[in-house]
Structure formats: C-alpha cells, structure tokens
C-alpha positions in Angstrom: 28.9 88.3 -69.5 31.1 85.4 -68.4 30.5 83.1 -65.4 31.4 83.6 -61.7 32.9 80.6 -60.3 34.7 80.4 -57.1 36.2 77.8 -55.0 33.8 76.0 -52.7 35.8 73.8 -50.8 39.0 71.4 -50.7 37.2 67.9 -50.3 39.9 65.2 -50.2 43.9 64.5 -50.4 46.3 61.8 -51.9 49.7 61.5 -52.4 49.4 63.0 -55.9 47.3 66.0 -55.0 44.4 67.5 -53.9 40.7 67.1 -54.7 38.3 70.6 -54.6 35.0 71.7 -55.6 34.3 74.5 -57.8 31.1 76.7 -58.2 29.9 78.8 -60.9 26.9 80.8 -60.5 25.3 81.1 -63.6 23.3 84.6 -65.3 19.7 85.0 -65.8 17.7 81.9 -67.0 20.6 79.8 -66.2 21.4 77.7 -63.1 25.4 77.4 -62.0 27.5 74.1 -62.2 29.1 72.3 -59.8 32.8 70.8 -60.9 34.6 68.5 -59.0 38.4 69.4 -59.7 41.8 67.7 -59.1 44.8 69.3 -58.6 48.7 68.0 -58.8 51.0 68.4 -56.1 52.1 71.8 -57.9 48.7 73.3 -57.4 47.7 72.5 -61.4 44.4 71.7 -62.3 45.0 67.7 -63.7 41.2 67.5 -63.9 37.9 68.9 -64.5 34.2 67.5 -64.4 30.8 68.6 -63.7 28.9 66.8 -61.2 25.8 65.7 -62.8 22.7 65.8 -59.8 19.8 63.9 -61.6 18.0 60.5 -60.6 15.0 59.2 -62.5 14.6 62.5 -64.1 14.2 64.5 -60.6 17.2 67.2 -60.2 19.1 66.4 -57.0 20.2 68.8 -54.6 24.0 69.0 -54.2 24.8 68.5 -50.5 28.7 67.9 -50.5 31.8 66.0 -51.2 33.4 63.8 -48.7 36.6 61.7 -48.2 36.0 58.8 -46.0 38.7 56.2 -45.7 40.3 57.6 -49.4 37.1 57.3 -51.1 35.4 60.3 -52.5 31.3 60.8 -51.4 29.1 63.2 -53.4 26.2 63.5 -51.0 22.5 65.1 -52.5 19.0 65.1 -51.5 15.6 65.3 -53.0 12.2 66.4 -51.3 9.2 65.1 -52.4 6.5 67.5 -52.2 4.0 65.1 -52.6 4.5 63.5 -49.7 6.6 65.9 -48.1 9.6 63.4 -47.2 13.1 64.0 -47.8 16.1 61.4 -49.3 19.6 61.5 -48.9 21.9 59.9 -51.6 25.1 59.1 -51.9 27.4 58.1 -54.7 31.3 56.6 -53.9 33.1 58.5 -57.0 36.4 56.7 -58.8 38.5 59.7 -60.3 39.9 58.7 -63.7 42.2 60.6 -65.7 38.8 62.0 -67.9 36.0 61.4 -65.7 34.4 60.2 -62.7 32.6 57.3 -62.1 29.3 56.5 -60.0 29.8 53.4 -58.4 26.1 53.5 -56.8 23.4 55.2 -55.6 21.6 54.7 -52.4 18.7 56.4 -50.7 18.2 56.6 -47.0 
C-alpha cells in the first residue's frame, strides 16, 4: 500500500521560489517522514529532503519550519521523562541544490 503524504505547510519565499513542507504518514510498524521541499517559480518541485529529528540518539519532535529575516528555522523539542523538563531546539537550515545543511543546534 503506498504512502499518504500531503502538504503541511508553505514555510518560506525567495525570489526563485517557494519553500513547503510535506508529510507522509506511514502504514503499520512504520512512522511517517517529514520532507522539506523547494519549489521554482513554476510550481516544480527543484528539491526534496527529509528532515532528519535526532540529537544524541533521542528522536526529536518536529515542531515547525520558519523564515525569519530569509533564513529557514526547523524548530523541535524533546521531553525528558526523567526529569519531566522539556527542550526546544532550533537549527538555521542552508538549502543547497542536494541537501540541507544544519548550521547549529541550540537548546533553550
């Protein structure tokens, strides 16, 4: 059975295009993916890539993608049961032609 995947939400703009993300839901056993996608000023998809939400081996929850002064924000969080506190992260993202890059990773 394939994949669901649906648009989530149109994140960010420059003069070349549009940046969205993209949501599959995945079938039994499986979690979904989240893509972060690029689209040209003719609405074609320029470029695909799957946001990876890990740190130090704990899986991230995905929170959102923002544009802030033409920079592109994945935000995510991670509860610590143990000590029942919650962290927010963020990550500035440089779109390349083939992938993304993490420029850092801060917890607050």
């Amino acid at each position: 059975m394939a994949k669901r995947t649906y648009l989530s939400d149109i994140v960010g703009q420059d003069d070349d295009g549009i940046y969205a993300v993209q949501m599959s839901v995945g079938g039994m056993m499986r979690s979904g993916k989240i893509l972060l996608e690029r689209y040209d000023k003719n609405m074609n998809l320029a470029l695909s890539n799957e946001l990876e939400l890990e740190h130090k081996g704990d899986d991230l929850r995905f929170e959102g993608v923002r544009q802030l002064d033409s920079k592109l924000y994945l935000f995510s969080s991670y509860t610590n049961d143990d000590t029942d506190k919650n962290y927010l992260f963020y990550q500035q993202m440089r779109i390349g032609r083939v992938q993304y890059y993490i420029v850092s990773l801060e917890r607050s």
